[in-house]
C-alpha positions as CSV (number, residue, x, y, z in Angstrom):
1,X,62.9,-35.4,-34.5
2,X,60.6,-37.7,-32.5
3,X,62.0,-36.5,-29.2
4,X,61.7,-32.8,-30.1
5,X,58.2,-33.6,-31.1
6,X,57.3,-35.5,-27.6
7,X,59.2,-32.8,-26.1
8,X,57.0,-30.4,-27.5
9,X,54.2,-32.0,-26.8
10,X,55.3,-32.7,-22.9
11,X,55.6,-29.0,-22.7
12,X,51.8,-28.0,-23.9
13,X,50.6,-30.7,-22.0
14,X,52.4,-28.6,-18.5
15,X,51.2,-25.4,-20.1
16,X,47.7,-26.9,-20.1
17,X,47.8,-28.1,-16.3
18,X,49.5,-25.0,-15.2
19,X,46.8,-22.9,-17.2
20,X,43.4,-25.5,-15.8
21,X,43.2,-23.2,-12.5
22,X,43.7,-20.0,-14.2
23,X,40.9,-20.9,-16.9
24,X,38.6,-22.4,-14.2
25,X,38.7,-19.4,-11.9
26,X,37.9,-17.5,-15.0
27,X,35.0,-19.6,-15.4
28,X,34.2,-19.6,-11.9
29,X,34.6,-15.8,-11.8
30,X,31.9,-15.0,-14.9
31,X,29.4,-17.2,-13.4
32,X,29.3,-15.2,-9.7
33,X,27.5,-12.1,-11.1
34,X,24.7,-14.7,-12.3
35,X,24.2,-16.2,-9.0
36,X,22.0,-13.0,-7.6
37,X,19.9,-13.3,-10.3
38,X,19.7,-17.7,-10.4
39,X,19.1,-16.9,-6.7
40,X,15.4,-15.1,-7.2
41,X,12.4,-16.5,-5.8
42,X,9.3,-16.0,-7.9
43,X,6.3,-14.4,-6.0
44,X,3.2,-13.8,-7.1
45,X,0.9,-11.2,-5.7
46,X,-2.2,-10.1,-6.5
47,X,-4.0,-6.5,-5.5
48,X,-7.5,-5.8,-5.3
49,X,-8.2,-3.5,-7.9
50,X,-6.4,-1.3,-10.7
51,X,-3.0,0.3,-10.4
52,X,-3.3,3.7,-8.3
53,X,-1.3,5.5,-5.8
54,X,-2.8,3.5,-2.8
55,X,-0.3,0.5,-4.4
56,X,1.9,2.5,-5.1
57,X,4.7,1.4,-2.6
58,X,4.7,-2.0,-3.9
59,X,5.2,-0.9,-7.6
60,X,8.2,1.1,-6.1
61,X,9.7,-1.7,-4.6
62,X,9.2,-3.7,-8.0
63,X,10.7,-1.0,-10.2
64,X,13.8,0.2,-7.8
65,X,15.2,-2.8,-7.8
66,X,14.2,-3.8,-3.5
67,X,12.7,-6.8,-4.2
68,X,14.9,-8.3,-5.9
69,X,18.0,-6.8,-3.6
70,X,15.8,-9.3,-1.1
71,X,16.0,-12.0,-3.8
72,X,13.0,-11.9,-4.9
73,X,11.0,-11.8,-8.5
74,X,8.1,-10.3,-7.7
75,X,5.1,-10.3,-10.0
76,X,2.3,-7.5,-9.1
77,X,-1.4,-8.9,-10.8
78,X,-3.9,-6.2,-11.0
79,X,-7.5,-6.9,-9.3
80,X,-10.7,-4.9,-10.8
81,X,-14.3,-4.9,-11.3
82,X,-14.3,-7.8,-13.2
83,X,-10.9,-9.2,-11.5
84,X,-11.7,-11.7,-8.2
85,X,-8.3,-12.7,-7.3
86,X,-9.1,-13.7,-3.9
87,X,-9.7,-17.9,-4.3
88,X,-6.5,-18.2,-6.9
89,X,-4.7,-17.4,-3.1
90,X,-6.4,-20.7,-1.0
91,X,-5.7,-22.4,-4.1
92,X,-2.0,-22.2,-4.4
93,X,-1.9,-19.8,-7.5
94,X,-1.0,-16.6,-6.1
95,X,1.5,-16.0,-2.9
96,X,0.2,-12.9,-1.5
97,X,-3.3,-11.3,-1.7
98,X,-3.7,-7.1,-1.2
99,X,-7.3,-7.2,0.3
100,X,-9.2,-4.6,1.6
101,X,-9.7,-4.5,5.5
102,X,-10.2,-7.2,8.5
103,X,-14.0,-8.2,7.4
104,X,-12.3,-10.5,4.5
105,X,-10.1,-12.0,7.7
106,X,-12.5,-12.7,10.0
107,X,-14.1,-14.6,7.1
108,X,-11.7,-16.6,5.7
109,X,-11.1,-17.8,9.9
110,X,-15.2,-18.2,10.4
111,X,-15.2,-20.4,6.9
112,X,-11.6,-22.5,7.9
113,X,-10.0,-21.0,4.5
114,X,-6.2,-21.3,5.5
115,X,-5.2,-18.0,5.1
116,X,-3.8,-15.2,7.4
117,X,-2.4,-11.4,7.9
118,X,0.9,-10.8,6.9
119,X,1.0,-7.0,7.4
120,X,-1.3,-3.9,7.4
121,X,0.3,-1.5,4.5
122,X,-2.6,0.7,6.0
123,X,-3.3,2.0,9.6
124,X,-6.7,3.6,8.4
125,X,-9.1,2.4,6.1
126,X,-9.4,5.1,3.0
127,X,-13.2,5.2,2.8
128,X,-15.0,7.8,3.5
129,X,-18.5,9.8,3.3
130,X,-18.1,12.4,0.8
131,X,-20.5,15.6,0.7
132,X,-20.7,19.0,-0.8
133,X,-18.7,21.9,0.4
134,X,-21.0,23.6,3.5
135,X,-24.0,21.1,4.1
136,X,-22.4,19.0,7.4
137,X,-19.9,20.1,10.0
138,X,-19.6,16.6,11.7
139,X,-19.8,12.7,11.2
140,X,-23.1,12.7,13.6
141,X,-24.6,15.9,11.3
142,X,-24.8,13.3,8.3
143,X,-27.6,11.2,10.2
144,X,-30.0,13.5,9.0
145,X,-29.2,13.5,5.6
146,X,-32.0,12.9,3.3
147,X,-29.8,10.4,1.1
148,X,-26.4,8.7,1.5
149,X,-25.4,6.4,-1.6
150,X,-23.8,3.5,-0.4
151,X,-22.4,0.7,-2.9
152,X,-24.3,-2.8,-2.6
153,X,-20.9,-4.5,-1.4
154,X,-20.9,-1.9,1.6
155,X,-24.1,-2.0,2.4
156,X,-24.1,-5.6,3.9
157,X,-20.4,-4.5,6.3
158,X,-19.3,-1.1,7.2
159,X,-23.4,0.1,6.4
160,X,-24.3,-2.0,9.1
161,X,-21.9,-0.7,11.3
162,X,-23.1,2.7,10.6
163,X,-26.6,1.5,11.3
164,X,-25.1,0.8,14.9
165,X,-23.6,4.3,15.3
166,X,-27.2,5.7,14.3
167,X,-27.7,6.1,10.6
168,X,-30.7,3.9,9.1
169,X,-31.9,2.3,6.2
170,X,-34.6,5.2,5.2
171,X,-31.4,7.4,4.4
172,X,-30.1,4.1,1.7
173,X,-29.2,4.4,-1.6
174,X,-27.7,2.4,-4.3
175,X,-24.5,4.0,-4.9
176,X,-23.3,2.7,-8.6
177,X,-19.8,4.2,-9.0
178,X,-21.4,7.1,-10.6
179,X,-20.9,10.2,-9.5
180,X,-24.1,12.4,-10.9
181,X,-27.1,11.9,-8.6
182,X,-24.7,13.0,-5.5
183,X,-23.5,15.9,-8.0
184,X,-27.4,16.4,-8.1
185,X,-28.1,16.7,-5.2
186,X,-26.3,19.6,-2.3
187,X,-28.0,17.9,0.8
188,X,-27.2,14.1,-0.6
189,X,-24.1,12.5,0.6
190,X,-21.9,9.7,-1.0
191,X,-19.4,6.7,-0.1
192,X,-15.8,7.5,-1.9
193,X,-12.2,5.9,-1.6
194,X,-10.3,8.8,0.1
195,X,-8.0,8.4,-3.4
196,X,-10.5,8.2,-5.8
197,X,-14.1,10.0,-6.0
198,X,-12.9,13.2,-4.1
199,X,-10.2,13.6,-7.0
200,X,-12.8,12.9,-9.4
201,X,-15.5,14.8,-8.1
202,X,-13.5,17.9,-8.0
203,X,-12.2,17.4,-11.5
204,X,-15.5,17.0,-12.9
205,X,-17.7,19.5,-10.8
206,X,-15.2,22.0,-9.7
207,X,-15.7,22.2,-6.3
208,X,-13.4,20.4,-3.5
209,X,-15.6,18.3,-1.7
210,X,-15.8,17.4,2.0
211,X,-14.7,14.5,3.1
212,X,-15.1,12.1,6.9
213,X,-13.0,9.2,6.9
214,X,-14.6,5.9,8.8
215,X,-11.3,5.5,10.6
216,X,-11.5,8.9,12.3
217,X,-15.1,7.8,13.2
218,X,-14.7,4.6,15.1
219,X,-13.5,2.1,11.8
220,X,-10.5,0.4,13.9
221,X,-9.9,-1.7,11.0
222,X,-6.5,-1.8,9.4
223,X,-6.2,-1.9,5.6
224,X,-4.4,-2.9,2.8
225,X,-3.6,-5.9,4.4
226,X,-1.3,-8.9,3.0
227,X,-3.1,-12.5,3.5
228,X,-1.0,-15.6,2.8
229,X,-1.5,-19.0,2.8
230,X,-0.7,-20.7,6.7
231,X,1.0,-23.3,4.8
232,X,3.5,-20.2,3.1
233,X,4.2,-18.8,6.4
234,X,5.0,-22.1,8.1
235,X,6.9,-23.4,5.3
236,X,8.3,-20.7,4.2
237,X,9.3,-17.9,6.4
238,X,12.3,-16.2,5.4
239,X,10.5,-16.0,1.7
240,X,7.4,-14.2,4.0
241,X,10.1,-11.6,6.3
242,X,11.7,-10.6,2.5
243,X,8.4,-9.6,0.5
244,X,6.9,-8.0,3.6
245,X,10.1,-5.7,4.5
246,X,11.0,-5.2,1.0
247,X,7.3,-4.0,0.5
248,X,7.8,-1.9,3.7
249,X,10.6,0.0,2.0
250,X,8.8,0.3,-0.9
251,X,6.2,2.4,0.8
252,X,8.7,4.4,2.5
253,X,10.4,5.2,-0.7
254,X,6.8,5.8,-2.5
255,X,5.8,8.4,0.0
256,X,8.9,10.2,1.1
257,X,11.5,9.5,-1.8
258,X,11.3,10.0,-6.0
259,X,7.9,8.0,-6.7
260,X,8.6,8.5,-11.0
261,X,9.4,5.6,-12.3
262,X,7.0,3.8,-9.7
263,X,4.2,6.0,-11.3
264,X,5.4,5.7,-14.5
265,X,4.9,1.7,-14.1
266,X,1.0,2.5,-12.3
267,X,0.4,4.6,-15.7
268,X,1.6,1.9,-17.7
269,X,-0.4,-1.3,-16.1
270,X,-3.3,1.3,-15.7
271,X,-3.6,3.6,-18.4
272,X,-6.7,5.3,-17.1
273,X,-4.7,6.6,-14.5
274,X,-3.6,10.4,-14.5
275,X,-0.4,11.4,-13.1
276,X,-2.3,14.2,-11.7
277,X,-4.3,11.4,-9.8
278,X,-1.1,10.3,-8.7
279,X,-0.1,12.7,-6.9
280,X,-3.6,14.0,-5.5
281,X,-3.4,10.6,-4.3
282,X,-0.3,10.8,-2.6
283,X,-0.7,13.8,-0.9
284,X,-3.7,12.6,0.4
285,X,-2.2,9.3,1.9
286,X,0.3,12.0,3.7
287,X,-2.3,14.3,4.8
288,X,-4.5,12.1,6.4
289,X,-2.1,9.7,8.0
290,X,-3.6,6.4,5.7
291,X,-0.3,5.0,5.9
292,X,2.0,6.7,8.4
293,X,0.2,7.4,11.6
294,X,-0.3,5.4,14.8
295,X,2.4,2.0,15.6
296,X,3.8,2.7,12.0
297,X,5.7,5.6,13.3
298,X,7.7,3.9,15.6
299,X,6.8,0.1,14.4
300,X,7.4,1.0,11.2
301,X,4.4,0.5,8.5
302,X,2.5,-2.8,8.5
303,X,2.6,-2.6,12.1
304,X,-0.6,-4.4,13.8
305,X,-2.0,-4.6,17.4
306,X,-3.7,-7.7,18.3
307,X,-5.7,-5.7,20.6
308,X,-6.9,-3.1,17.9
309,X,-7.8,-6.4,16.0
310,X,-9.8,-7.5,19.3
311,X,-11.9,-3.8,18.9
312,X,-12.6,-3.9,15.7
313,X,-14.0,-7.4,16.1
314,X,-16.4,-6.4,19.5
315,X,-18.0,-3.3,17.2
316,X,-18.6,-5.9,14.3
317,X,-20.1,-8.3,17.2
318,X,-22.3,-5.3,18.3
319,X,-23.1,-4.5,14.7
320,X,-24.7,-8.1,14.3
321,X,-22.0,-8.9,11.1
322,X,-20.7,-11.5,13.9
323,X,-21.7,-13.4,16.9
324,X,-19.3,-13.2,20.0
325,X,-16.7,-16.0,19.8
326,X,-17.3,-16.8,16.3
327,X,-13.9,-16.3,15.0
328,X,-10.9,-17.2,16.7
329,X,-8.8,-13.8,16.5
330,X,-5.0,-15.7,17.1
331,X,-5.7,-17.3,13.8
332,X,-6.4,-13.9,12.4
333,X,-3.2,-12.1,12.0
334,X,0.5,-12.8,12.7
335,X,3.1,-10.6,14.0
336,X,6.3,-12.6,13.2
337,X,7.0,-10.0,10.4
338,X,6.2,-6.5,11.3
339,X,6.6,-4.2,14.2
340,X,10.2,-4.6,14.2
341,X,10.9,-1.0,13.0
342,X,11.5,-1.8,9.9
343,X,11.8,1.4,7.5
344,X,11.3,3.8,10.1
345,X,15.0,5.2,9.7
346,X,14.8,5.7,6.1
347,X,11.9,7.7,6.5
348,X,13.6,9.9,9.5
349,X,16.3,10.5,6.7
350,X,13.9,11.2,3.5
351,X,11.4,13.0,5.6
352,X,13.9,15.7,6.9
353,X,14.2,18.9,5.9
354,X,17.0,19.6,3.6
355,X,19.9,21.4,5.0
């Protein structure tokens, strides 16, 4: 009886040996689809104003899963009118900042805030004057308009520039983001984002308006650029190459591929936003080049030339916003993780014509 009873037990004790490598490969085999997912980094990244189709590729990236093929968890913060999201990046609390154009840049160099260019989602800079239909055939026709509404922010940068191409202060305005004294006025003329105010104006008054982009006028300044922290690029590198290409592909994706659930999200996090606005918006960034024109076609987008940097820094010099020599333009903007071509085949692919 005993030895039946050690027998027995003998026997489940070899069961139980033979059976530890089956049960820990088991184990070992439902843990492995986990890993991906233990393996995210958290990002943070802030954009400079309310969801809209000129972030668009980066809520694409978020909601088709790129980012996170790149091992990333990427959180996208809105910016706004009451939104300054720009110190929370010196300060550690944010990992990437959307900013505007190079003036914010050249800043942050002048003032020794340890910050720097990433990537240029943006070869040209969507402002633009905006008049009614008929009144001016060219940029240089618009210096003798009675009235150009500028917004206070604008008036102490790209104004000034202006002032150096041959506009003047008589012809300043306070521009309020309000629509109705340019409506008011046919000879009048107005400052709009290239995805914004045209859409609106024409929904509102009817009439499509005209517009001149600064960038085809002598703006050299890229836009939508990325800013991180020095100490982020240094120490982190690899964390920098995967949010910037993943981004990249985003905006391929946005532009060329199905943008719905992307503007689905922009609707959600922005519900002032039409979808109607959405795709005005989109098929103005096509139109006019804002995002694939210039390097980005064979660079791929994000692409930046130091020596377009060094341009756009010489009319700013000449415009008085800057003194020759004031900012050192090495410490401006890195290349390490654009113009490598990244998403230019996948938009060869999307953009061709079906067969």
């Amino acid at each position: 009886m005993f030895a039946s009873r050690y027998a027995c037990l003998a026997s489940m004790a070899s069961a139980c040996v033979r059976a530890a490598p089956i049960a820990l490969l088991l184990a070992v085999a439902l843990l492995l689809p986990c890993s991906p997912v233990l393996a995210q980094e958290k990002v943070v990244f802030a954009i400079n104003w309310k969801a809209e189709s000129s972030q668009g590729g980066f809520y694409q990236a978020l909601v088709d899963g790129t980012y996170k093929r790149y091992g990333l968890d990427v959180e996208i913060r809105q910016g706004g009118p009451q939104v300054n999201n720009r110190p929370l990046l010196s300060a550690g609390r944010i990992d990437f900042l959307l900013t505007g154009n190079l003036l914010h840049s050249f800043d942050n160099v002048r003032n020794k805030v340890p910050t720097i260019v990433v990537a240029s989602m943006f070869q040209k800079d969507p402002q633009a004057l905006i008049t009614h239909p008929g009144q001016y055939a060219t940029w240089d026709d618009m210096k003798k308009a009675p009235v150009i509404f500028i917004a206070k922010d604008a008036q102490y940068t790209w104004w000034q520039w202006m002032k150096s191409q041959g506009f003047n202060d008589s012809q300043l305005k306070p521009y309020a983001y309000n629509s109705s004294a340019f409506l008011a006025n046919k000879r009048s003329v107005q400052q709009g984002y290239i995805t914004a105010e045209p859409i609106a104006i024409e929904k509102a008054a009817g009439f499509v308006p005209k517009t001149f982009l600064l960038s085809d006028n002598g703006w050299s300044t890229y836009a939508n650029t990325i800013e991180a922290r020095t100490e982020t690029v240094k120490n982190k590198p690899e964390m920098v190459r995967k949010f910037v290409e993943a981004s990249i592909i985003g905006w391929v994706n946005y532009l060329h591929g199905d943008r719905s659930a992307a503007n689905a999200m922009i609707r959600r996090e922005n519900p002032d936003m039409t979808q109607d606005e959405l795709d005005r918006g989109v098929v103005l960034l096509r139109q006019l080049g804002i995002v694939d024109s210039g390097d980005s076609l064979t660079r791929g987008i994000g692409a930046i030339d130091p020596a377009r940097i060094r341009d756009f820094y010489d009319k700013m010099v000449k415009a008085g916003l800057y003194k020759a020599g004031e900012v050192d333009l090495s410490q401006v903007a890195t290349t390490e993780f654009i113009n490598k071509g990244a998403g230019v085949e996948l938009r060869t692919k999307l953009a061709a014509p079906a067969k």
